[in-house]
C-alpha positions in Angstrom: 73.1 38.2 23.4 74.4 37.9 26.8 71.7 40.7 28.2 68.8 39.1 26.4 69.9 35.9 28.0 69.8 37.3 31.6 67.1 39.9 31.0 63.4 38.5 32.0 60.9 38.2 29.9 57.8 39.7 30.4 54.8 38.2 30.1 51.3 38.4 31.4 48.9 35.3 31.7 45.4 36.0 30.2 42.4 34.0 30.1 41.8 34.0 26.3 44.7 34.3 24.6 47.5 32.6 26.7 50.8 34.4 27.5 51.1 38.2 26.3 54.4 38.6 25.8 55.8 42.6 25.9 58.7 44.7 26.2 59.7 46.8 28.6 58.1 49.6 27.4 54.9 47.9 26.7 55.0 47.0 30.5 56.0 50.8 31.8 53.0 51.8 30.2 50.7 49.2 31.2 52.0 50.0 34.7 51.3 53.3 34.1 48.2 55.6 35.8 45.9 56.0 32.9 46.5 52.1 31.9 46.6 50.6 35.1 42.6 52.8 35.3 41.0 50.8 33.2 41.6 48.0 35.8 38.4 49.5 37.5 36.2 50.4 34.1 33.8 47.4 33.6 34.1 46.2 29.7 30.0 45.2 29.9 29.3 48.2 32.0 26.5 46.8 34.7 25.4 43.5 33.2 27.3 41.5 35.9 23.7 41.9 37.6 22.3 39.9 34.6 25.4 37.5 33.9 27.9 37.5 37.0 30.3 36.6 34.9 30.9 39.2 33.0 33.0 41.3 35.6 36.0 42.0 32.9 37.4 45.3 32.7 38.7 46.7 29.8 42.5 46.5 31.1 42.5 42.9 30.0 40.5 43.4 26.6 43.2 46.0 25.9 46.0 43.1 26.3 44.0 41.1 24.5 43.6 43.7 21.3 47.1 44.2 21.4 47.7 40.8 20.9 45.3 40.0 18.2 46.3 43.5 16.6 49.6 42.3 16.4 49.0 38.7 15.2 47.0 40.2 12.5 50.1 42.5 11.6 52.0 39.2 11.2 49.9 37.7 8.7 49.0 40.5 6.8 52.7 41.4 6.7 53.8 37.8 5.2 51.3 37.4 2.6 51.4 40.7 0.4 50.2 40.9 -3.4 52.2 41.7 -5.7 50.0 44.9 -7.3 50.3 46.3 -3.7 53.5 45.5 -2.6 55.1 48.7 -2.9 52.6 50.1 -0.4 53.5 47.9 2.4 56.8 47.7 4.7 59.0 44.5 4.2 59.0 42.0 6.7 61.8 42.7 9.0 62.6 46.3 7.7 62.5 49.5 9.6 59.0 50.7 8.8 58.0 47.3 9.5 59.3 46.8 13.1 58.4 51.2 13.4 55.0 50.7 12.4 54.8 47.1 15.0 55.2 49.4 17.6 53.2 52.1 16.7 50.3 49.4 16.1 51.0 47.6 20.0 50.9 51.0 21.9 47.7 52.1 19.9 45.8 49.1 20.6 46.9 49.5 24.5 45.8 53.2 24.2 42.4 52.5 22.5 40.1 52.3 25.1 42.5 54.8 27.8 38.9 57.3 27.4 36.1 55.5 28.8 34.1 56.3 31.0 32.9 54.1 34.6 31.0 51.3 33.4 32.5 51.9 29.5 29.3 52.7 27.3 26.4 53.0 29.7 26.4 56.5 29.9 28.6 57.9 27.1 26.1 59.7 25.0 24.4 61.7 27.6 27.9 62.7 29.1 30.4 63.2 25.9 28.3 63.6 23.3 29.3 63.5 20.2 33.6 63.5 20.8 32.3 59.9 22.3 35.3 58.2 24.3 37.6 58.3 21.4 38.4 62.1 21.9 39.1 61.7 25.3 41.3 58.5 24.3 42.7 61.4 22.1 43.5 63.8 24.7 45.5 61.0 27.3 47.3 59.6 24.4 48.6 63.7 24.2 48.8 64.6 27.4 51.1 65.8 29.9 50.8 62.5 31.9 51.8 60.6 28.8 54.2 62.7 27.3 57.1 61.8 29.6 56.5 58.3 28.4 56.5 59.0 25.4 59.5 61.0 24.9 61.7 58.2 26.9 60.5 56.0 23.9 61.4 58.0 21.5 64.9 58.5 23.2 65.3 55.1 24.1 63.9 52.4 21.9 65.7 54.3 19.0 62.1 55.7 17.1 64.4 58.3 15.5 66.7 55.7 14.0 63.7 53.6 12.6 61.5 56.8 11.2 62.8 60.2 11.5 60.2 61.4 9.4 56.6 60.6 11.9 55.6 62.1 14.7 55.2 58.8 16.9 52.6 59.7 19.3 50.2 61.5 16.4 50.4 57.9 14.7 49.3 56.3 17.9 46.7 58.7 18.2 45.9 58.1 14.7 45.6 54.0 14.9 43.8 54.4 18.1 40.7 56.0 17.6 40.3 54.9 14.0 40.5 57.1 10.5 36.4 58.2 11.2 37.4 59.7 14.2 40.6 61.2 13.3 38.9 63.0 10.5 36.6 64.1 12.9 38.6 65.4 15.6 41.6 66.2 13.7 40.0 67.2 10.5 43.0 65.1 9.1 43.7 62.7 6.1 45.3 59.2 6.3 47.6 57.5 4.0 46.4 53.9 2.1 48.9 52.3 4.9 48.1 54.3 7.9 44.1 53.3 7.1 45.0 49.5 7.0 47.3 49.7 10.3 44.0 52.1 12.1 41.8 49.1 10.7 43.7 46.2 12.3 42.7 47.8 15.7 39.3 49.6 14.6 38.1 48.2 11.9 33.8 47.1 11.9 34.5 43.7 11.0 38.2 42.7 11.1 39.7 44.8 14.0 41.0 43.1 16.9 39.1 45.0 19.4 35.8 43.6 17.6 36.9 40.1 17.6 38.9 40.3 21.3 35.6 41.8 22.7 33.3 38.9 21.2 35.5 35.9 22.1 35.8 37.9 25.7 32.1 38.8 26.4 31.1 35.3 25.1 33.7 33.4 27.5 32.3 35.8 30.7 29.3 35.8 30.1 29.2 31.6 29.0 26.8 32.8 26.4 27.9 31.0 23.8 26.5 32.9 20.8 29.9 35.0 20.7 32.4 32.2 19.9 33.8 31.4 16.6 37.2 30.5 14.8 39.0 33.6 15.0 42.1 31.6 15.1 41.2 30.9 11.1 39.9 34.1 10.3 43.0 36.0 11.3 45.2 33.5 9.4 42.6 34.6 5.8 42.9 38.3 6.7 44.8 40.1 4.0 45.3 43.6 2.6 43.4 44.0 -0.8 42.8 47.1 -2.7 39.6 48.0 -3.6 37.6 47.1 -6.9 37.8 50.4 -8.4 41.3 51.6 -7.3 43.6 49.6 -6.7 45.7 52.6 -4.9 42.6 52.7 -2.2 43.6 49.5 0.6 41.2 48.0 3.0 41.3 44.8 5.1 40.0 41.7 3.4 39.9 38.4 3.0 40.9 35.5 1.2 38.2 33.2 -0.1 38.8 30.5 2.1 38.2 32.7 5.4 34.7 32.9 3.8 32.9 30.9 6.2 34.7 32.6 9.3 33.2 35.6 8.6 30.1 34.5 8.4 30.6 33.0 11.8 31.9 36.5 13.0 29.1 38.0 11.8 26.3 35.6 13.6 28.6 36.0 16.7 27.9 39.7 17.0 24.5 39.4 15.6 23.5 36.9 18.5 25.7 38.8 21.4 23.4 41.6 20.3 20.7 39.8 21.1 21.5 37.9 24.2 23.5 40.1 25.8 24.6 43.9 24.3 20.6 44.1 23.6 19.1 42.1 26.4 16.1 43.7 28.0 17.0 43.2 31.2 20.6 44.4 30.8 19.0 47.2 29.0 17.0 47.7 32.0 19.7 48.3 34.5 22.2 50.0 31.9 18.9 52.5 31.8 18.9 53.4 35.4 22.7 53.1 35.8 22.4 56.3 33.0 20.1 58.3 34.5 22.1 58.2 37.9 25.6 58.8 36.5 23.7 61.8 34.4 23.1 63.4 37.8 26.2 62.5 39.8 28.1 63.6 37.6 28.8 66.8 36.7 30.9 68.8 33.3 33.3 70.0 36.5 34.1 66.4 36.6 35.5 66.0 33.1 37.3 69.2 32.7 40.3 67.8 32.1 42.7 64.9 32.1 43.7 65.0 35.4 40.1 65.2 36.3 39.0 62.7 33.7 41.3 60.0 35.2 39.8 59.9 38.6 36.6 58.4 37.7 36.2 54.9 38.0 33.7 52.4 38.5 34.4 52.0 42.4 33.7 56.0 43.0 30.2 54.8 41.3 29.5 51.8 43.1 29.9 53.7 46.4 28.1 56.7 45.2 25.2 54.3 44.3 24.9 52.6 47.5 24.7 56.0 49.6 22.0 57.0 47.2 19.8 53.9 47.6 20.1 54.4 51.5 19.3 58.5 51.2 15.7 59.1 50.1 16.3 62.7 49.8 19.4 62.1 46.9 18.3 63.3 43.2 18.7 60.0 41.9 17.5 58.3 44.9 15.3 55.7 42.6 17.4 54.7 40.3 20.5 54.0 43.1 17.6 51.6 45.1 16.5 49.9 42.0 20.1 48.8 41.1 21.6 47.8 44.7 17.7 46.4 45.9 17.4 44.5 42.4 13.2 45.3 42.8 10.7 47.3 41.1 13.2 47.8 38.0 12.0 49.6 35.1 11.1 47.5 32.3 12.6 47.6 28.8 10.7 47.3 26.0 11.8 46.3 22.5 10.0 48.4 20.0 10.0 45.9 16.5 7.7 48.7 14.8 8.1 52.3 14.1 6.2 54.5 16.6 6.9 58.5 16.4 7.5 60.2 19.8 4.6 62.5 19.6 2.6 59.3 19.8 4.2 57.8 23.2 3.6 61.5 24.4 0.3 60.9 23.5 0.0 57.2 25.7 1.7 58.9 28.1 -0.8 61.5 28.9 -3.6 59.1 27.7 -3.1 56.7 30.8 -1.7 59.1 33.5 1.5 58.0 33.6 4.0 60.2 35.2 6.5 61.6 33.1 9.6 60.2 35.7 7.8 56.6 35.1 8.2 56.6 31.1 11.3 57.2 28.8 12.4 56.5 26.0 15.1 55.9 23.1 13.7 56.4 19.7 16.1 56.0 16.5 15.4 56.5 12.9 15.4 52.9 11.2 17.6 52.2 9.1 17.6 50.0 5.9 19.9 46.9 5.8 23.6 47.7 4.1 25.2 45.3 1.7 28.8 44.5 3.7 31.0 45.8 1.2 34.7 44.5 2.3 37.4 43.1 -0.3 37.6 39.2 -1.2 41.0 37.4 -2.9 39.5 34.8 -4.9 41.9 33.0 -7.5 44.2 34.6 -10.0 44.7 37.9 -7.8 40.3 38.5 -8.8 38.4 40.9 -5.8 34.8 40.2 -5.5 33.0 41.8 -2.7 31.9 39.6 0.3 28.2 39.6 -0.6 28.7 38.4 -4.2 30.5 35.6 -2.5 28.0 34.6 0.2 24.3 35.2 1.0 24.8 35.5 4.3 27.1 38.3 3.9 24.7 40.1 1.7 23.3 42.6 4.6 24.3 43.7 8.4 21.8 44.1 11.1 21.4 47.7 12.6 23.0 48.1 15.6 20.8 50.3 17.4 16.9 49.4 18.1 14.6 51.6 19.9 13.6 51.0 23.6 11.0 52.5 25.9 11.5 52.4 29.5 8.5 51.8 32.2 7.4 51.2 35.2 6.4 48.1 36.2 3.7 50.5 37.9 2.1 50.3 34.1 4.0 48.2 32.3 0.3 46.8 31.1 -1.3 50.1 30.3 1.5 50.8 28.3 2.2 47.5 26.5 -2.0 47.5 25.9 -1.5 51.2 24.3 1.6 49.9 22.0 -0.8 47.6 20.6 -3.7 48.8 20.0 -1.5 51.7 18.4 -0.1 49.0 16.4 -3.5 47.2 15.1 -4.5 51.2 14.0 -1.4 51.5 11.4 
């Protein structure tokens, strides 16, 4: 009692949430290198050129998924069904304050692998291991590791689980049970699914709904807010229609209505923001400059990988735009100059890419002058998580509301021009179009 009393508490004031109250080892790590990074990693990558808001990095987003990760664990802890009960750690218990932990650091950890400007140039630079396997590799690595094992030593983890390997379950809640399987070629349990979900789930994880309430306040597009306060307090853990040993996140009937708001709120930040043609725009030459600065030498490994941050490409960009003999001279000078920009073209029809070969040639234009991003469309899926109506009954969501009865794809296709022939190009689309 006495060294609680005199002890300060730490805290950190953020913009969306309030206070964010930690521990002392919760603040060692944030202080530490690979945390104290993503100070300088953009969370909207470049669209501070289109909304000069949005200049939040993903340092504060990470406090802010650690705090809804943990609110969520709260809640979901408090309000257990009886036909699951034996499948979730008692309030107050050792696996319950073991697995708190776990949940906190992972949500900290989950966005440790991005790259400058977060998304914008991810798939032409990782590939298919995405961010999450370099999230994967700090969360093991030799920067971390005396971290870790003063945790371990010091905050008791043997006394609360002797039995789990405490980073692996970071790791494991972190990048999210898809991932693991992927990287790891390794299995969860029913509990270590719902605890990965709370950070990473596609509807109810807190780095969804932090990065929604976030972008939306930055931005001051408006589309992204809704009452997360109420959805978190109807999230519960359900099991599934057919097995009732399989667990998922869910909801309870009354959340109904603040899911559909969730789901509107990413549908319209698509839109106005994530989707936007003229982020789109930039984001595009922001890629095809950071696909020729960098090189694989750069990434080969942690040490290297932790260098990189926006700043190193802000300055690179402006020495390009003033050098007219640098490889990606036209893409730096369209960014810092703001004119001639590409333009970014929504395609709302399916077009295959023999065809724009086919415009391309068919008006001259030059092959550095057109690109493109062509995905396969795909058909609208039914959202298929849990719902606790009365008597202990699941339904699934879009038996229960019609606006929960399909999700929007997530990717659209995009062609990239010119303004040089941005109307040969648009003329081409349609009279392609009026031929189908």
């Amino acid at each position: 009692m006495v060294k609680d009393f005199f002890s300060d508490e730490k805290k950190i004031y953020d913009s969306v949430h309030g206070f964010i109250r930690l521990d002392e080892f919760e603040k060692e790590f944030i202080d530490s290198a690979p945390f104290q990074r993503l100070h300088y990693i953009h969370q909207l990558g470049i669209s501070f050129l289109v909304y000069p808001g949005s200049t939040h990095t993903r340092f504060e987003h990470s406090l802010g998924v650690m705090e809804l990760a943990t609110r969520i664990y709260h809640n979901i802890s408090k309000s257990v069904r009886p036909d699951i009960f034996h499948h979730v750690p008692r309030k107050g218990s050792v696996d319950y304050h073991y697995w708190r932990r776990v949940l906190r650091f992972a949500a900290l950890s989950h966005d440790l692998g991005h790259l400058p400007f977060s998304h914008v140039a991810e798939n032409v630079i990782l590939k298919d291991g995405g961010h999450e396997e370099w999230t994967l590799k700090i969360i093991e690595s030799k920067e971390l590791k005396p971290f870790w094992d003063r945790v371990i030593q010091e905050a008791g983890i043997h006394d609360l689980c002797d039995d789990r390997n405490f980073v692996q379950d970071i790791a494991k809640v972190a990048i999210g049970e898809k991932r693991w399987k992927t990287l790891r070629s390794g299995e969860m349990t029913p509990w270590e699914k719902v605890i990965s979900e709370i950070v990473t789930g596609d509807f109810f994880g807190a780095d969804r709904i932090d990065y929604l309430i976030r972008d939306s306040k930055s931005t001051g597009v408006a589309y992204g807010l809704f009452d997360y306060h109420q959805l978190i307090e109807m999230i519960r853990i359900l099991p599934s229609e057919q097995n009732s040993e399989t667990l998922s996140l869910g909801i309870n009937e009354n959340g109904i209505e603040s899911c559909e708001a969730l789901l509107l709120a990413r549908h319209f930040m698509h839109r106005r923001v994530y989707q936007y043609s003229t982020v789109k725009a930039y984001n595009f030459h922001l890629r095809r400059f950071m696909k020729i600065f960098f090189s694989p030498h750069d990434f080969k490994d942690v040490e290297s990988f932790l260098r990189h941050t926006d700043a190193e490409v802000i300055q690179a960009l402006h020495a390009a735009a003033r050098t007219p003999s640098h490889p990606a001279h036209e893409d730096a000078a369209r960014i810092i100059t703001r004119k001639k920009r590409f333009r970014a073209l929504a395609l709302n029809f399916e077009i295959p890419e023999k065809e724009l070969e086919k415009i391309r040639l068919d008006y001259a234009i030059p092959e550095h002058a057109m690109c493109w991003e062509i995905y396969p469309v795909t058909k609208k899926v039914a959202l298929s998580f849990p719902v606790s109506r009365q008597h202990l009954l699941i339904e699934s969501a879009g038996d229960i509301s019609d606006l929960l009865t399909s999700a929007l794809s997530k990717k659209s296709s995009w062609i990239y021009v010119s303004p040089d022939y941005e109307i040969a190009l648009t003329t081409a689309l349609e009279q392609y179009r009026r031929q189908e």
